[in-house]
DSSP file (Angstrom, degrees, kcal/mol; ACC not computed):
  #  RESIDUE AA STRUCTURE BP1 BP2  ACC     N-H-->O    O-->H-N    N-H-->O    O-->H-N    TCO  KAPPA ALPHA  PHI   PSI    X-CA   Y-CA   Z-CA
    1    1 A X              0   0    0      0, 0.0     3,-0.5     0, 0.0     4,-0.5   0.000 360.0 360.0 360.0 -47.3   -8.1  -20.9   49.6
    2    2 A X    >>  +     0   0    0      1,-0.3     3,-3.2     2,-0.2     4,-1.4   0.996 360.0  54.0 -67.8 -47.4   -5.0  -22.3   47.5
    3    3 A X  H 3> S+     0   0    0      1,-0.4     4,-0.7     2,-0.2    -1,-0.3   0.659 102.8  50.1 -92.0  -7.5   -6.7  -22.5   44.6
    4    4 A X  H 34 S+     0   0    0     -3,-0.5    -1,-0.4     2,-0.2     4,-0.2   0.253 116.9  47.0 -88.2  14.3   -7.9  -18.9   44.3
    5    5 A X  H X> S+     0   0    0     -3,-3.2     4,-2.5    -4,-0.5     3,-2.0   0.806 108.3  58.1 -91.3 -47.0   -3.9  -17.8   45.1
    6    6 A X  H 3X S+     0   0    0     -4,-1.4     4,-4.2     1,-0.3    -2,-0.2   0.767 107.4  41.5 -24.3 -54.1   -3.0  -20.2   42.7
    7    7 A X  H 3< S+     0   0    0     -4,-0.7    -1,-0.3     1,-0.3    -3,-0.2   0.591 106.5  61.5-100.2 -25.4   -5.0  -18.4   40.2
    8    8 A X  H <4 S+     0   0    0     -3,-2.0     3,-0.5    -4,-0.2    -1,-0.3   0.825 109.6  44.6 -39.4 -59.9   -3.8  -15.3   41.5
    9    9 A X  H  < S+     0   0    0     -4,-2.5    -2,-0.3     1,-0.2    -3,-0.2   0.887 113.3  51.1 -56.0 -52.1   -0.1  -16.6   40.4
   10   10 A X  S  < S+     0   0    0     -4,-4.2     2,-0.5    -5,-0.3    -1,-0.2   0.352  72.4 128.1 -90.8  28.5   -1.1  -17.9   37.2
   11   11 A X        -     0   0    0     -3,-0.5     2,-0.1    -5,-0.2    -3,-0.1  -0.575  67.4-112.3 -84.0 134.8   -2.8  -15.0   35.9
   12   12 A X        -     0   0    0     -2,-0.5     2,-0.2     1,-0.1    -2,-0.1  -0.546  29.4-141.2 -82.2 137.2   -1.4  -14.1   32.3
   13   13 A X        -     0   0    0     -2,-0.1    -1,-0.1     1,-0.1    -3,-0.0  -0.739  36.2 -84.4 -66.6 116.4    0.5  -10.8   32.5
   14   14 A X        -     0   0    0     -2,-0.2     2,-1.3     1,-0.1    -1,-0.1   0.075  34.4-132.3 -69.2 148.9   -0.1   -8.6   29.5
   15   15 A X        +     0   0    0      1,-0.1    -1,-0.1    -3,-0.0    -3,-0.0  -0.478  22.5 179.6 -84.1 105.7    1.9   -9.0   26.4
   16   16 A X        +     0   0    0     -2,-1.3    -1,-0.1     2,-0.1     2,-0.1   0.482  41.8 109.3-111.5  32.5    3.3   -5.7   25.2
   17   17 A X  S    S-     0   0    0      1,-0.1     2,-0.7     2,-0.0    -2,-0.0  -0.429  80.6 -72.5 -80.6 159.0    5.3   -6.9   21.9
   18   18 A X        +     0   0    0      1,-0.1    -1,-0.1    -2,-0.1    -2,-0.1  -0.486  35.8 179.8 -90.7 142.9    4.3   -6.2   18.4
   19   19 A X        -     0   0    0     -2,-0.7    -1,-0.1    -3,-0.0    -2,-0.0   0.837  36.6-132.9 -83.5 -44.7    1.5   -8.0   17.1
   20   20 A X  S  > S+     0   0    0      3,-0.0     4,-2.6     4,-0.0     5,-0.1   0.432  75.8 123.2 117.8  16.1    1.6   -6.1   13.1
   21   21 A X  H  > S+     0   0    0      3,-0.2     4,-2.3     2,-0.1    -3,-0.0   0.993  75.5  41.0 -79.6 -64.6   -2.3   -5.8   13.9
   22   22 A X  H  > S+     0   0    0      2,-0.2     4,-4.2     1,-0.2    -1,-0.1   0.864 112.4  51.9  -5.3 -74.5   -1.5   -1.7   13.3
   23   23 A X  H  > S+     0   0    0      1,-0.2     4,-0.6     2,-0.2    -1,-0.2   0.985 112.9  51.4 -37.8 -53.9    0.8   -2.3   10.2
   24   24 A X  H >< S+     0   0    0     -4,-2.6     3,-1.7     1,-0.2     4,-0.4   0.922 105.4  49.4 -58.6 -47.3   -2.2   -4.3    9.0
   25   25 A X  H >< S+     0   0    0     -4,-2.3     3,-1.1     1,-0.2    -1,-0.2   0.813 105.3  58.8 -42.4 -40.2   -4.8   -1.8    9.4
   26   26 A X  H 3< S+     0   0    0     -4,-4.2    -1,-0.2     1,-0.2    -2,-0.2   0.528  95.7  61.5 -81.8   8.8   -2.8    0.9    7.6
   27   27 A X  T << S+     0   0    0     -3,-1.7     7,-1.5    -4,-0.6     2,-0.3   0.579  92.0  91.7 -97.0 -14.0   -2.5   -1.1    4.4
   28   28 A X  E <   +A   33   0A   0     -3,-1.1     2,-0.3    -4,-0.4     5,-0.2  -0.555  49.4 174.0 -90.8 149.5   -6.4   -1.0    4.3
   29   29 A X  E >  S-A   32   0A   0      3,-5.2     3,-2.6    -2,-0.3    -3,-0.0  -0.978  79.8 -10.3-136.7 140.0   -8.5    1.9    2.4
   30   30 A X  T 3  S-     0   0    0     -2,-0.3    -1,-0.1     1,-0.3    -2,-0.1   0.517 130.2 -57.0  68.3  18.8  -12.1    1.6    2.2
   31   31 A X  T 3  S+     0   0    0      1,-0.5     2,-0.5     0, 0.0    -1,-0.3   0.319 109.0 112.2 111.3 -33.6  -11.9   -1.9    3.5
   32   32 A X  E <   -A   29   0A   0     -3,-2.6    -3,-5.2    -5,-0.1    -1,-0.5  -0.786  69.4-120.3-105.7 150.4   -9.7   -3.4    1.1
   33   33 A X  E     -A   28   0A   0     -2,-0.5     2,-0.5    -5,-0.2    -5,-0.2  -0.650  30.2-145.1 -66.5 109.1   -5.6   -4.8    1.8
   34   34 A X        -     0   0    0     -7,-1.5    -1,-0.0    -2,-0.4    -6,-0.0  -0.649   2.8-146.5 -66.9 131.1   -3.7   -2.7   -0.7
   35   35 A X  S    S+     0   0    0     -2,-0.5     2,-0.5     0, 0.0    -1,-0.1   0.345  70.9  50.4 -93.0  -0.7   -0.8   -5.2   -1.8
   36   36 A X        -     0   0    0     -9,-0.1     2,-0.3     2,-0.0    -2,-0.0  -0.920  58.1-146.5-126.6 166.2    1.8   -1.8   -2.2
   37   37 A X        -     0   0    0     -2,-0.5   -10,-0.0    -3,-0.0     0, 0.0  -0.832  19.2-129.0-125.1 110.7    3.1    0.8   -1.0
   38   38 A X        -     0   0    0     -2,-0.3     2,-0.1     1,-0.1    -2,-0.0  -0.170  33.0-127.5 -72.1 135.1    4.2    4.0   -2.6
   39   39 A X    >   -     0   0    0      1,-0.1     3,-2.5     2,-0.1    36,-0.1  -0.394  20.7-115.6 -86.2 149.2    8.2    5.1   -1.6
   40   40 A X  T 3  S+     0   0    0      1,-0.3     2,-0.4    -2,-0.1    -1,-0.1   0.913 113.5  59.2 -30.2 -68.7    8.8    8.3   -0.4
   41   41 A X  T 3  S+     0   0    0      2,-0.0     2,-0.5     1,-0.0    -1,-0.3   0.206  79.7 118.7 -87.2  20.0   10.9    9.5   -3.2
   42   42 A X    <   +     0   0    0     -3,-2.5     2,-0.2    -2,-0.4    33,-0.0  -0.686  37.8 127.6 -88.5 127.5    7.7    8.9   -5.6
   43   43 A X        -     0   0    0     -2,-0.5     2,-0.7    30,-0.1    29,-0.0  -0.832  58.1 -70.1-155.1-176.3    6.6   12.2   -7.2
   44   44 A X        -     0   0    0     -2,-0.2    30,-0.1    28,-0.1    27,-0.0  -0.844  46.9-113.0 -87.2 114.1    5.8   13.8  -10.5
   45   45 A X        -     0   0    0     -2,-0.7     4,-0.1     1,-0.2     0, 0.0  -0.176   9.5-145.1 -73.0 149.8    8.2   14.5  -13.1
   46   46 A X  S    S+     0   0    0      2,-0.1    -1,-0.2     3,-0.0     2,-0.1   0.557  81.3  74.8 -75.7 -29.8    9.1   18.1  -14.1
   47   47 A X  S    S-     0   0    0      1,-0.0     2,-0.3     0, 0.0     0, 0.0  -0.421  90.1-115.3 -85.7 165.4    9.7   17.3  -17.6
   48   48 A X        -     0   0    0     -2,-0.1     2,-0.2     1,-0.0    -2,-0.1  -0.718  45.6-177.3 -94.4 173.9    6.7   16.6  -20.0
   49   49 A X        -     0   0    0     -2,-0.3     2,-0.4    15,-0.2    -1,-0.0  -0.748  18.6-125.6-155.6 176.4    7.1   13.0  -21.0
   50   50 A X        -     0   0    0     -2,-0.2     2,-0.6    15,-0.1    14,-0.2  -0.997   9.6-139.1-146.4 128.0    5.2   10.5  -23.4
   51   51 A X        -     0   0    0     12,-1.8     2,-0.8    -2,-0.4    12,-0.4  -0.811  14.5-171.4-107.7 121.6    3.6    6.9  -23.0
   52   52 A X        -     0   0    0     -2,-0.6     2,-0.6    10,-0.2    10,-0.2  -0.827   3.9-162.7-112.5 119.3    4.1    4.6  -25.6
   53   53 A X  E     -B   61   0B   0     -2,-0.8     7,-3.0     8,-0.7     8,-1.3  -0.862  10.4-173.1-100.6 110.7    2.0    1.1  -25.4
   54   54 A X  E     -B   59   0B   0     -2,-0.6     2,-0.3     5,-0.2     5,-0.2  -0.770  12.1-167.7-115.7 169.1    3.2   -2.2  -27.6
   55   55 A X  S    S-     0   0    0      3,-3.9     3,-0.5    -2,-0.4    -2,-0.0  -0.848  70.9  -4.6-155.6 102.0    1.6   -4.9  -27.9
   56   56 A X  S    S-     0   0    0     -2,-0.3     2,-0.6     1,-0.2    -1,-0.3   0.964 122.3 -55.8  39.9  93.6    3.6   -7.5  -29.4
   57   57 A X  S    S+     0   0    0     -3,-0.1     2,-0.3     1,-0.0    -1,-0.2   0.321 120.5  94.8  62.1   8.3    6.4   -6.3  -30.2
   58   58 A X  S    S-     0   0    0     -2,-0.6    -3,-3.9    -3,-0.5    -1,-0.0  -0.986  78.2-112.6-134.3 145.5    4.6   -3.5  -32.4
   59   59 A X  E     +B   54   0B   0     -2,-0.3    -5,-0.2    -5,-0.2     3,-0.1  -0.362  35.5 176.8 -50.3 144.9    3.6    0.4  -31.0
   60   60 A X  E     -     0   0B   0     -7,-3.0     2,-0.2     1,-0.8    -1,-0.2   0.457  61.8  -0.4-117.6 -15.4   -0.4    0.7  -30.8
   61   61 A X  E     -B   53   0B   0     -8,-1.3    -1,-0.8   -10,-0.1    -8,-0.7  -0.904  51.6-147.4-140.8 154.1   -0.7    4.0  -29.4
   62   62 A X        -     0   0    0     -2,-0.2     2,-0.3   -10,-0.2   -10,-0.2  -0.873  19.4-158.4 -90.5 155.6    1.2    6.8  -28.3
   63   63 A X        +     0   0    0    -12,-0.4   -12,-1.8    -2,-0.3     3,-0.1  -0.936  30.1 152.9-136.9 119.4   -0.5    9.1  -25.2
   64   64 A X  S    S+     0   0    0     -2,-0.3     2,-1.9   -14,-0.2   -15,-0.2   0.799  73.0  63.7-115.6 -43.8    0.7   12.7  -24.8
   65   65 A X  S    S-     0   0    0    -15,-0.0    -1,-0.1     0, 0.0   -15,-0.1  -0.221  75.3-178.2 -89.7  57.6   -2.7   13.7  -23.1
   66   66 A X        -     0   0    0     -2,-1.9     5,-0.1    -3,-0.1    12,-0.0  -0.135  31.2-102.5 -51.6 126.1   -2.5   11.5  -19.9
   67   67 A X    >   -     0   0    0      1,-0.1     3,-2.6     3,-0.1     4,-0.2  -0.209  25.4-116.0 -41.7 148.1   -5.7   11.8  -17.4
   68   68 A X  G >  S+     0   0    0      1,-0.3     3,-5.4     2,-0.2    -1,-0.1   0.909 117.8  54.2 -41.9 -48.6   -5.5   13.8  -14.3
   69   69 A X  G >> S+     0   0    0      1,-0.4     3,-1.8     2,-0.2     4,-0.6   0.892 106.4  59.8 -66.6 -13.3   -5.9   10.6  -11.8
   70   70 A X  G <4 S+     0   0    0     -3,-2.6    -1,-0.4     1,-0.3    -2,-0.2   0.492 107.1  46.1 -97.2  25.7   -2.9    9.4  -14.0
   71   71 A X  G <4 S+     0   0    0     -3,-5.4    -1,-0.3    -4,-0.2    -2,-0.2   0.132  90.7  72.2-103.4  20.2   -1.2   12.2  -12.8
   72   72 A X  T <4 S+     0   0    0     -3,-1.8     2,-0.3     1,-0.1    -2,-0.1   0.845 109.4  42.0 -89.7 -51.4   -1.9   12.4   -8.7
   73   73 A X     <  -     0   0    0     -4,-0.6    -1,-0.1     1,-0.2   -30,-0.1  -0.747  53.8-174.8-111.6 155.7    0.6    9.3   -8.6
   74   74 A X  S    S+     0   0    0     -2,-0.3    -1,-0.2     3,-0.1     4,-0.1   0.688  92.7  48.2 -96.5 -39.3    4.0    8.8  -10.5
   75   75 A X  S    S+     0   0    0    -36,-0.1     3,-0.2     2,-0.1    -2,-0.0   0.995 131.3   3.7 -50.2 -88.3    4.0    5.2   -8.9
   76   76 A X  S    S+     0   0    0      1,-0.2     4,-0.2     3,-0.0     3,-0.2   0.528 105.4  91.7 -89.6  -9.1    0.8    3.5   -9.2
   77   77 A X  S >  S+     0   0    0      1,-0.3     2,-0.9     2,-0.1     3,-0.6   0.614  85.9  54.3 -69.1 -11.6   -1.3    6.1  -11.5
   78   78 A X  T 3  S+     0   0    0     -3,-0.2    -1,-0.3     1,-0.2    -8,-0.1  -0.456  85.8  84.4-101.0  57.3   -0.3    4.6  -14.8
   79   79 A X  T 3  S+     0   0    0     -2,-0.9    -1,-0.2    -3,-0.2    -2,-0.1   0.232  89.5  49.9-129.6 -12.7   -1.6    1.3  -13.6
   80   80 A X    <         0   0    0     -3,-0.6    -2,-0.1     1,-0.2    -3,-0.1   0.736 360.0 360.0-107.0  -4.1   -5.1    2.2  -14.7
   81   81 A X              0   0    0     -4,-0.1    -1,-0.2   -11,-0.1    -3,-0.1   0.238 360.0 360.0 -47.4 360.0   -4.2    3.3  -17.9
């Protein structure tokens, strides 16, 4: 008899602080952790614009004709360039 009130008494009460299990889930797409996150104020700019790649210290290209995907994001889309 005591030991099932006992056990009554010690029975763990649920914890309702945050765990980040949420946070974590919304950094994955398709399975993989994305390591960023794109800010709000990230967008495309209005003017047309030009990407200029050096490579030591000397120009190797210029790119006026950017691909679409590197135009979805303003953040990360020139990362695949």
């Amino acid at each position: 008899m005591k030991a099932a009130e006992e056990a009554k008494k010690k029975k763990e009460q649920p914890s309702f602080e945050l765990s980040g299990k949420l946070a974590a889930e919304t950094n994955r797409v398709k399975g993989v952790t994305v390591i960023y996150s794109e800010p709000i104020e990230a967008r495309i700019p209005n003017l047309k614009w030009r990407l200029y790649v050096f490579k030591d210290g000397e120009m190797t290209r210029a790119k006026t004709n950017l691909p679409f995907d590197a135009m979805v994001s303003a953040w990360m889309g020139l990362a695949s360039l």
